[in-house]
DRENLUMRO-174402 format. One record per residue (C-alpha): z, y, x; residue in three letters. Coordinates in steps of 0.02 Angstrom, whole numbers, plus 50000, padded with zeros to 5 digits. Layout:
<rs>
ZYXALA
...
</rs>
This chain:
<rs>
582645137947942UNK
581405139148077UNK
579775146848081UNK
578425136848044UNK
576905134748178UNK
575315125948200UNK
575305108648223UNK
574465102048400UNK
573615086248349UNK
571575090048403UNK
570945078548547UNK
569355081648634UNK
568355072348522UNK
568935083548367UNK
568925099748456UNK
566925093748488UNK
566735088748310UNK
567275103748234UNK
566475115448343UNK
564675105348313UNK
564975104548161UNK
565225123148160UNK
563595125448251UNK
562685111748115UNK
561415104048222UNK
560275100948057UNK
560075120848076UNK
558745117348205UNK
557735112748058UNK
558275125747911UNK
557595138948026UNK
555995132048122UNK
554755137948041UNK
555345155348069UNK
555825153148256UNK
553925143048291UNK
553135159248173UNK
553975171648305UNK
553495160348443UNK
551705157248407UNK
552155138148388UNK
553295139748579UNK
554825135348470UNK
555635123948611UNK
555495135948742UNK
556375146948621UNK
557825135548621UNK
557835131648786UNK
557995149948852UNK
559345151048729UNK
560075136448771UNK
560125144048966UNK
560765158748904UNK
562345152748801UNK
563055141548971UNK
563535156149034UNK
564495162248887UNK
565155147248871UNK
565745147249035UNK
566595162449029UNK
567285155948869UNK
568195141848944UNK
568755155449101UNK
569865164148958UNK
570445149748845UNK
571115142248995UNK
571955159249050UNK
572465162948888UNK
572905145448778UNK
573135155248611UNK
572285157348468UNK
571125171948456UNK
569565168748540UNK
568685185148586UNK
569925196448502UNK
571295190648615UNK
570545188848761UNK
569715207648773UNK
571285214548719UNK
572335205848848UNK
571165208448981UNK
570325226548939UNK
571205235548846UNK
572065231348650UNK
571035246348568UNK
569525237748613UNK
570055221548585UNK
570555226548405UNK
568775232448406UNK
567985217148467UNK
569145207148345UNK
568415218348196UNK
566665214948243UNK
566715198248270UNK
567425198448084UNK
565685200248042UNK
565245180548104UNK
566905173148052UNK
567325182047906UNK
565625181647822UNK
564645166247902UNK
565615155747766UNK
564885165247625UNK
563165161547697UNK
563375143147740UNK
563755141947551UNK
562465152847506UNK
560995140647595UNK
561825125847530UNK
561755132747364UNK
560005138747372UNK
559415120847418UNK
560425112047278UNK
559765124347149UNK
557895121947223UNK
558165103547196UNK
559095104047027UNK
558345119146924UNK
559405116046762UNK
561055117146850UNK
561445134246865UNK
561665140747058UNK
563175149847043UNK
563855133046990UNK
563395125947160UNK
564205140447276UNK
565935139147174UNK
566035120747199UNK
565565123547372UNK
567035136347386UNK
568415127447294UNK
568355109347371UNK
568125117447564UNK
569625128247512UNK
570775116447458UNK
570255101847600UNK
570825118547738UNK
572345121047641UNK
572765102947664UNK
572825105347834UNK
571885101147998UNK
571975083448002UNK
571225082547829UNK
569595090847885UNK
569665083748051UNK
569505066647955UNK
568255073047829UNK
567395081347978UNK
567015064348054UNK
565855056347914UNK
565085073347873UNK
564535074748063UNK
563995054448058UNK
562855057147924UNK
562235072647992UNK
561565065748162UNK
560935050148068UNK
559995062647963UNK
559245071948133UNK
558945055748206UNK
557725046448058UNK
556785065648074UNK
556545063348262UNK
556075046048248UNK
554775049948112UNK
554045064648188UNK
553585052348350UNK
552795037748240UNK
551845052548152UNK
551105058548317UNK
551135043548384UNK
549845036548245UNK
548835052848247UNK
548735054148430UNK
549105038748514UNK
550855039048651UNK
549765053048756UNK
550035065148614UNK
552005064448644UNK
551875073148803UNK
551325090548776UNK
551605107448855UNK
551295118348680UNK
552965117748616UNK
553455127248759UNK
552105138848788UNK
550265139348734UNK
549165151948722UNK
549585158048553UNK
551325163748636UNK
552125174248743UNK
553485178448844UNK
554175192348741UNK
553735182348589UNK
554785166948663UNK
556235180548692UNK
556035186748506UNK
556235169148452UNK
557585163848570UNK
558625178848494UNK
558415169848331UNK
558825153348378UNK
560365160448484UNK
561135158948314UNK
560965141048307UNK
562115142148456UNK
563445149048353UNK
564955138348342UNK
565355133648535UNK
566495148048526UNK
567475145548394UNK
568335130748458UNK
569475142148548UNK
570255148048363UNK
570965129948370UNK
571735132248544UNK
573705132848471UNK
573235116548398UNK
572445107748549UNK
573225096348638UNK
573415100948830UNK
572435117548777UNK
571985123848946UNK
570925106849015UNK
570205102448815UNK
569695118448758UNK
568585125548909UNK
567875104848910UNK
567505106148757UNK
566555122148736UNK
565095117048880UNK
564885099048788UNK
564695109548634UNK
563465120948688UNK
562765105048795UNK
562565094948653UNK
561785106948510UNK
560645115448637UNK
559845096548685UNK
559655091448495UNK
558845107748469UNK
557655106648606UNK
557195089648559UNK
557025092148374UNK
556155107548408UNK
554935099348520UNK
554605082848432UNK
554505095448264UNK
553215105848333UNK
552185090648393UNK
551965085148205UNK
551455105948158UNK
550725114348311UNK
550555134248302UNK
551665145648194UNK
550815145448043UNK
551485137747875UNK
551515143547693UNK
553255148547687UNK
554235148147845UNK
555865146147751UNK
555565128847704UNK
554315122947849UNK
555475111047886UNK
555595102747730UNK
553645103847707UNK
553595091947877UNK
554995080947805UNK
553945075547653UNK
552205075847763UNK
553295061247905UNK
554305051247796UNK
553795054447594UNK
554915060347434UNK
556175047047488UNK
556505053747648UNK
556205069447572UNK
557915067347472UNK
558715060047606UNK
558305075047709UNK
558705087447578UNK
560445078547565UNK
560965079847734UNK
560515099747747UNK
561625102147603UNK
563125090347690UNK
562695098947846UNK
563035115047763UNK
564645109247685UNK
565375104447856UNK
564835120547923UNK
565805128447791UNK
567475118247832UNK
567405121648018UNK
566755141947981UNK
568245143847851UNK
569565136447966UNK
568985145148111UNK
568905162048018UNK
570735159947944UNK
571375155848121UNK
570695173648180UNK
571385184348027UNK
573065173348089UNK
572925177448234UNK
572645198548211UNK
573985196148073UNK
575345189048188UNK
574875204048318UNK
575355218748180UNK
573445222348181UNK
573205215948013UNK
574735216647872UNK
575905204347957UNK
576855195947792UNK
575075192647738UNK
573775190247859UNK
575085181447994UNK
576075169747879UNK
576055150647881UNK
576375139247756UNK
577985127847789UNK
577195115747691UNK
575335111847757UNK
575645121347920UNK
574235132447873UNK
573715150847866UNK
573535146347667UNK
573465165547623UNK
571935167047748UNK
571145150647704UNK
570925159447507UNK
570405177247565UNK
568985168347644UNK
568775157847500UNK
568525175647392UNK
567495182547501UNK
566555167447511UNK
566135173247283UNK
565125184747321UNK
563855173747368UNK
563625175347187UNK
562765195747194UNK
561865191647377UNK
560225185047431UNK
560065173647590UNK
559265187347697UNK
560345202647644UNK
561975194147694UNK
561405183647850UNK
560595202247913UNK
562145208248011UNK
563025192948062UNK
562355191248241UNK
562875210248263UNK
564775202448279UNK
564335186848364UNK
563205193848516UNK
564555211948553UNK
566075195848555UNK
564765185348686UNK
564575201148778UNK
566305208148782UNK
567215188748828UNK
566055188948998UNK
566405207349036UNK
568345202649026UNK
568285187449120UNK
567355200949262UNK
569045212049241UNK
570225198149236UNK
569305192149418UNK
569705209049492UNK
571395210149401UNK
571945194149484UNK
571245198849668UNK
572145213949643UNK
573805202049597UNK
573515192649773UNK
572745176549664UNK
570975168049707UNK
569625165449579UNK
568165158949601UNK
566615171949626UNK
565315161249545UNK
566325156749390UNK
567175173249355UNK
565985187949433UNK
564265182149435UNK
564035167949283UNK
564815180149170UNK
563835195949258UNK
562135185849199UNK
563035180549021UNK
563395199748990UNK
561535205349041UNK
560875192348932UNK
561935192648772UNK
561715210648791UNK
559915211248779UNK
559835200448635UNK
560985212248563UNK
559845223748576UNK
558155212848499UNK
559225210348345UNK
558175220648183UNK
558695240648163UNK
559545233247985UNK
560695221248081UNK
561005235748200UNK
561185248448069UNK
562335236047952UNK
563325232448119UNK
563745251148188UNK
564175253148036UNK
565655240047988UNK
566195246748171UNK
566435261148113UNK
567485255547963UNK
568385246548110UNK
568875264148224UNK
569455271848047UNK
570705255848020UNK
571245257748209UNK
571655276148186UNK
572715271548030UNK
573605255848123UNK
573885267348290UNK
574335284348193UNK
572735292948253UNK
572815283548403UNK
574465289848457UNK
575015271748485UNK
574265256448551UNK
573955244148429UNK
575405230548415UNK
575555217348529UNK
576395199848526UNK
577995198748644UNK
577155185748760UNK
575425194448765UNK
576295206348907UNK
577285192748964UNK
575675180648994UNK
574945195049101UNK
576315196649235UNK
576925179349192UNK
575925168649314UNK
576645160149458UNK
576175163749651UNK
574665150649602UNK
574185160649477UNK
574265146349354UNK
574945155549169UNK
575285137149117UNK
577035138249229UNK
577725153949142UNK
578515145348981UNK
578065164148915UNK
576375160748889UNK
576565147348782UNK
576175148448591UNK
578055155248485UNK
</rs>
C-alpha cells in the first residue's frame, strides 16, 4: 500500500481565501478601540506603518516558499537555511501563534455569543465552536476551502455595510468635507512613538499572510502561487484595515471610549441601529469561526510537518490519514487544546501569542539574508534588493516590535523557549546530535541546477 500524502488541489484564489480568512479582516474592528486608545485617535497611521512593515516580511516570505515548496513555513525554512537547532527553535516558538491562536479565535467568538445570549452558558459556545471546525478539517481541504468561500462572502459584506455607514454618518454630520481628514493619521493628541505602540498592536491583525505557506504541499504549482499569494494577502488586509480604520475613526475621533474592548460595537449601534447591530455582531462571530478553520488547519500542517522531520513523535505527529488525506491526529490535538478556552480569559491567553509570531517574522528575513550569501557562494545570482536589503529592513522592523511587545508577553515567551531548548536536548541527546532531518531537506540544498532553480532537482519535491 502506498503512503498516503497531501492532496494538491488549492488555486490562487483559495490559497488567498484561506490565508484572509486566517488574518479575519473584521479584526480591524474587534480591536479599534484599543489600537485608536494607544494612538491618541491616529489608528490608521497605525495600520499603515504596519501595513509597510509586513511587505517586507512578506516578501521574504515568498523568497523561501519559492526556494523551499514544502510545508513548514518558518520552521523549515530557518532550519534549512541556518542551521536545524535553530530552526527547531523557531518551529517551537512559532507554536505559540499556531498552536494556541485557535484557542483564542474561539475564545472571542465565544465571549461575543455569550454577551449576546446570557442564558446560554459560554462554555457551550467554545465546544460547539471546537467540534464543528474539527470535524469540517478532518474532512479535508476541499471541505473548508468550500465552507471558506461563504464565510469570507459574508464577512466582507459585513465590513462593507460598516464602511458605507460610517461615510453617510459623517457625511450627514459634516457634510462630504468631513470625509477628508488628516486626524486618523496623526493629530495632535498622537505621536510618533504612540503610532509605533499601536502599530505593534495592529501588526497582529497582519497575522495570517504567513500561514499560507503551511498549505504549500497542497498548492498547485507551489513555487509561482504561494509567494503571489502572500503579497495579495498582506495587500489586501492591510488596505481594508486602513480604510476601516480611517472611515471608523471619522465617526469617533480621539482615543477615548468607555470600554475599548467593544468600541467597535458601540459605533456599530451609534451608524446603523440594533438591526445592524445584530448583523454586525453576527459577522464578528462568523468571522471568528473562519479564523478558526484556517488557524486549525494551518497549525496541524506545522505539527505535520515537525512530526514527519523526527522533531516531534513521528507515528503521531507525522501521520496522515489514508482516508481524508489529513493530519487527523493533529487536527484533534488542536481541537484539545483549543478546551481550555474553558479555564482562560481573553487577555491571559492572547498575552504571549505575538512572542511566536514576530521571532518567526524576524528569523524567515534573516534566512532569506543567509540563503543570498549561501547561493553567491554556490556561483548562483539573487537579486540584492529582494534577498539582502528588503529582508535587512523586515528583520530591523519585526525586531523592534518584538521588542515593544508587554514584559508579560516577553516573560510568557522566553519562557515556552525555554521549555523548547529542554525538548531539543532530549530529541538531540544533550545536543550530541542534530535534530532529524527529512532525506530531501539535504538533497534540496545541493540539489539545484547550474540556474539555481530547486524546482529541476526532482529531490526537492514533496515524498
Amino acid at each position: 500500500m502506498s503512503t498516503p500524502t497531501l492532496s494538491r488541489s488549492l488555486g490562487l484564489t483559495s490559497l488567498v481565501l484561506f490565508g484572509l480568512a486566517y488574518m479575519t479582516p473584521l479584526i480591524v474592528l474587534g480591536i479599534f478601540g484599543v489600537v485608536a486608545e494607544t494612538t491618541g485617535g491616529a489608528s490608521a497611521a497605525a495600520y499603515l506603518v504596519a501595513l509597510v512593515a509586513m511587505l517586507f516580511t512578506a516578501s521574504s516570505y515568498g523568497r523561501m516558499a519559492a526556494a523551499y515548496p514544502v510545508a513548514g513555513s518558518s520552521y523549515t525554512y530557518v532550519r534549512r537555511t541556518i542551521d536545524s537547532r535553530i530552526g527547531f527553535l523557531v518551529g517551537w516558538s512559532v507554536l505559540l501563534d499556531y498552536l494556541f491562536l485557535p484557542m483564542v479565535i474561539w475564545l472571542i467568538g465565544g465571549a461575543y455569543l455569550e454577551a449576546q445570549f446570557p442564558d446560554v452558558p459560554g462554555w457551550l459556545w467554545i465546544v460547539l465552536f471546537v467540534v464543528v471546525t474539527t470535524v469540517l478539517n478532518i474532512l479535508g481541504i476541499k471541505v473548508a476551502d468550500r465552507v471558506n468561500y461563504v464565510m469570507m462572502a459574508f464577512q466582507v459584506l459585513v465590513i462593507g455595510a460598516f464602511v458605507a455607514l460610517s461615510i453617510g454618518s459623517v457625511v450627514a454630520g459634516s457634510g462630504v468635507s468631513g470625509l477628508f481628514s488628516a486626524a486618523p493619521f496623526f493629530n495632535s493628541e498622537s505621536s510618533f512613538s504612540m503610532v509605533a505602540a499601536g502599530a505593534a498592536i495592529a501588526a497582529y491583525s497582519f497575522l495570517g499572510f504567513d500561514a499560507v505557506t503551511t498549505f504549500t504541499e497542497e498548492t498547485k504549482d507551489p513555487e509561482r502561487t504561494v509567494p503571489r499569494a502572500i503579497l495579495i494577502i498582506a495587500l489586501i488586509g492591510g488596505a481594508i484595515f486602513v480604510l476601516v480604520s480611517y472611515t471608523t475613526q471619522l465617526v469617533h475621533p480621539g482615543g477615548v471610549f468607555d470600554d475599548a474592548s467593544s468600541a467597535a460595537f458601540e459605533i456599530a449601534l451609534t451608524i446603523g441601529g440594533n438591526v445592524f447591530g445584530a448583523v454586525f455582531l453576527a459577522g464578528l462571530v462568523i468571522a471568528q469561526f473562519a479564523s478558526g478553520l484556517a488557524a486549525q488547519a494551518s497549525a496541524a500542517r506545522l505539527l505535520y510537518a515537525m512530526g514527519r522531520d523526527g522533531a516531534l513523535p513521528r507515528r503521531l505527529f507525522g501521520a496522515l490519514s489514508a482516508r481524508f488525506r489529513a493530519p487527523v491526529f493533529n487536527i484533534v490535538i488542536i481541537g484539545i487544546v483549543g478546551l481550555l478556552a474553558l479555564f482562560l480569559d481573553v487577555a491571559t491567553s492572547t498575552s504571549f501569542i505575538n512572542f511566536g509570531a514576530f521571532t518567526a517574522f524576524t528569523m524567515v528575513n534573516v534566512s532569506v539574508i543567509v540563503y543570498f550569501f549561501r547561493e553567491r557562494r554556490a556561483g548562483r545570482r539573487r537579486g540584492v534588493w529582494l534577498y539582502l536589503v528588503v529582508p535587512a529592513i523586515g528583520a530591523v522592523i519585526t525586531a523592534y516590535l518584538l521588542t515593544k511587545l508587554d514584559s508579560n508577553a516577553i516573560v510568557l515567551g522566553l519562557s515556552w523557549l525555554a521549555v523548547g531548548v529542554v525538548v531539543l536536548a532530549v530529541v538531540t541527546k544533550g545536543f550530541k546530535q542534530l535534530p532529524p532531518e527529512l532525506t530531501y531537506e539535504k538533497d534540496a540544498e545541493a540539489g539545484a541546477d547550474s540556474s539555481g532553480d530547486p524546482r529541476a532537482d526532482p529531490a526537492v519535491a514533496p515524498r
